[in-house]
C-alpha positions as CSV (number, residue, x, y, z in Angstrom):
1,X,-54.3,60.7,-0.7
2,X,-55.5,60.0,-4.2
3,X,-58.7,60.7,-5.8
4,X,-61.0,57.8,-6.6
5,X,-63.8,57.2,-7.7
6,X,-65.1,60.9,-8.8
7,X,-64.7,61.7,-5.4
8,X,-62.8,65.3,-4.3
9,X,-59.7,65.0,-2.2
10,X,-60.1,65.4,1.3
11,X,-57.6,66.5,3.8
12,X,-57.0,64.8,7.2
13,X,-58.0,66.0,10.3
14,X,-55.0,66.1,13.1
15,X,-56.7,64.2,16.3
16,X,-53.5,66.3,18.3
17,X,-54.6,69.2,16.8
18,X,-58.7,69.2,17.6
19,X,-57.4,68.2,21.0
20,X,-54.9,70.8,21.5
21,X,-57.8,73.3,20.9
22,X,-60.2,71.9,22.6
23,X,-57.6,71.7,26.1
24,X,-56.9,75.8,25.2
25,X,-60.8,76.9,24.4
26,X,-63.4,74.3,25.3
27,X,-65.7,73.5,22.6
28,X,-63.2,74.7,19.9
29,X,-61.6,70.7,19.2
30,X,-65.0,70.0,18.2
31,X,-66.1,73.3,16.0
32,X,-62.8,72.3,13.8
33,X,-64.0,68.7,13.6
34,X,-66.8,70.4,11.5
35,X,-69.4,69.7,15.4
36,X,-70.5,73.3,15.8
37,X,-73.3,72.1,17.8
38,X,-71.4,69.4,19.7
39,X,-68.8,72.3,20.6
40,X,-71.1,75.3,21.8
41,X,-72.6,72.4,24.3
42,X,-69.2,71.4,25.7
43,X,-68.7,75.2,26.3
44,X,-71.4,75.3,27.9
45,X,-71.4,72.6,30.1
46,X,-68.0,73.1,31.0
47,X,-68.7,76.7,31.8
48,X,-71.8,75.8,34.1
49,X,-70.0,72.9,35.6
50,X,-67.1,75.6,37.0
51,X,-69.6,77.8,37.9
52,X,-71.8,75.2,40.1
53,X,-68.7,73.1,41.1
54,X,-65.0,73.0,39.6
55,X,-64.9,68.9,39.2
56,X,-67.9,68.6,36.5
57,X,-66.2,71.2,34.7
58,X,-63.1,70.0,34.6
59,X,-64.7,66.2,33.5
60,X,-66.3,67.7,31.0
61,X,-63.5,69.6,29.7
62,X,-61.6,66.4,29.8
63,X,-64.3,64.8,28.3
64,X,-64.3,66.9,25.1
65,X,-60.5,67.2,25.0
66,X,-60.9,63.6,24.5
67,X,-63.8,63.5,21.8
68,X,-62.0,65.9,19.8
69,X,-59.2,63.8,19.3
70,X,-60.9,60.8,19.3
71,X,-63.9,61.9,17.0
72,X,-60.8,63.7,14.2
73,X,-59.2,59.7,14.8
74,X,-62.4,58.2,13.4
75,X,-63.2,60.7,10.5
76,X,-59.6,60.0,9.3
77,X,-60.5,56.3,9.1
78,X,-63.9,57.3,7.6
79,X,-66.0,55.4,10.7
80,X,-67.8,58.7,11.0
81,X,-68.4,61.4,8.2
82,X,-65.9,63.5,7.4
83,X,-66.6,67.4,7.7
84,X,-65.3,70.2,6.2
85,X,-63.9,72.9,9.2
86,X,-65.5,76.5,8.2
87,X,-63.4,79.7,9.3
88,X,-66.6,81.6,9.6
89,X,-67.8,79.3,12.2
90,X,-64.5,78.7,14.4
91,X,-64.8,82.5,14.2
92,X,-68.1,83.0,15.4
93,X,-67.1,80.3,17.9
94,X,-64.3,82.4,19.1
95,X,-66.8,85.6,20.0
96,X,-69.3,83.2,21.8
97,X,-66.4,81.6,23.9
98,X,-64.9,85.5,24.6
99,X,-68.8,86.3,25.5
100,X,-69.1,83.3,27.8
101,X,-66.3,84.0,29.5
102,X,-66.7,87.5,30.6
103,X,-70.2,86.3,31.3
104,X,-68.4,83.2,33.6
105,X,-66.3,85.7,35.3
106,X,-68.7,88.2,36.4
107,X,-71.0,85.7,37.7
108,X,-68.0,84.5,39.6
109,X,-67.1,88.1,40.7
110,X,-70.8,88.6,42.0
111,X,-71.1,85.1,43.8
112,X,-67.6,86.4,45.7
113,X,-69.3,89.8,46.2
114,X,-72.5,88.1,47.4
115,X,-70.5,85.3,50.2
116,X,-68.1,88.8,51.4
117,X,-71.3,90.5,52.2
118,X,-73.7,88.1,53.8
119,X,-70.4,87.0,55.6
120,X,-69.5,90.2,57.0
């Protein structure tokens, strides 16, 4: 890609790429598109989904596998603006996603613990 105009080179974002991290962490597809909010609410939603039932997390996990790679598609076209992907943020991203899911699983542990007890 060539400058033009005064304007700075960009790099392209890699639609398999956003997608690929957004099937392995949740959220992450979208914090590298340069979304930070748009990725800490697919966390969350998939994390609540799973915890309430597994099918709305699952959609939603599809759901933002699919936005990632659609969303890096369409600011390498320029439909969208393009944003730049800040290591201090996936980072920070990272620790929220460890956080939520030690949160995730020991809500999971205790709703097991509860449904052994009031069974027994």
């Amino acid at each position: 890609m060539t400058e033009s105009v005064g304007l700075p080179v960009r790099g392209e974002k890699n639609p398999v790429f956003a997608a690929g991290l957004s099937l392995l962490f949740p959220g992450l597809g979208q914090v590298s598109n340069g979304e930070t909010v748009k990725g800490l609410l697919v966390l969350v939603l998939v994390f609540a989904g799973l915890l309430v039932m597994l099918i709305p997390g699952v959609v939603v996990w599809l759901y933002g596998i699919y936005d990632a790679w659609a969303t890096a598609r369409r600011m390498n076209a320029r439909a969208v603006p393009f944003r730049e992907t800040r290591l201090l943020t996936v980072a920070l991203f990272m620790v929220v996603w460890t956080v939520g899911v030690l949160v995730f699983l020991a809500l999971a542990a205790l709703a097991a613990f509860a449904a052994l007890t009031v069974a027994v």
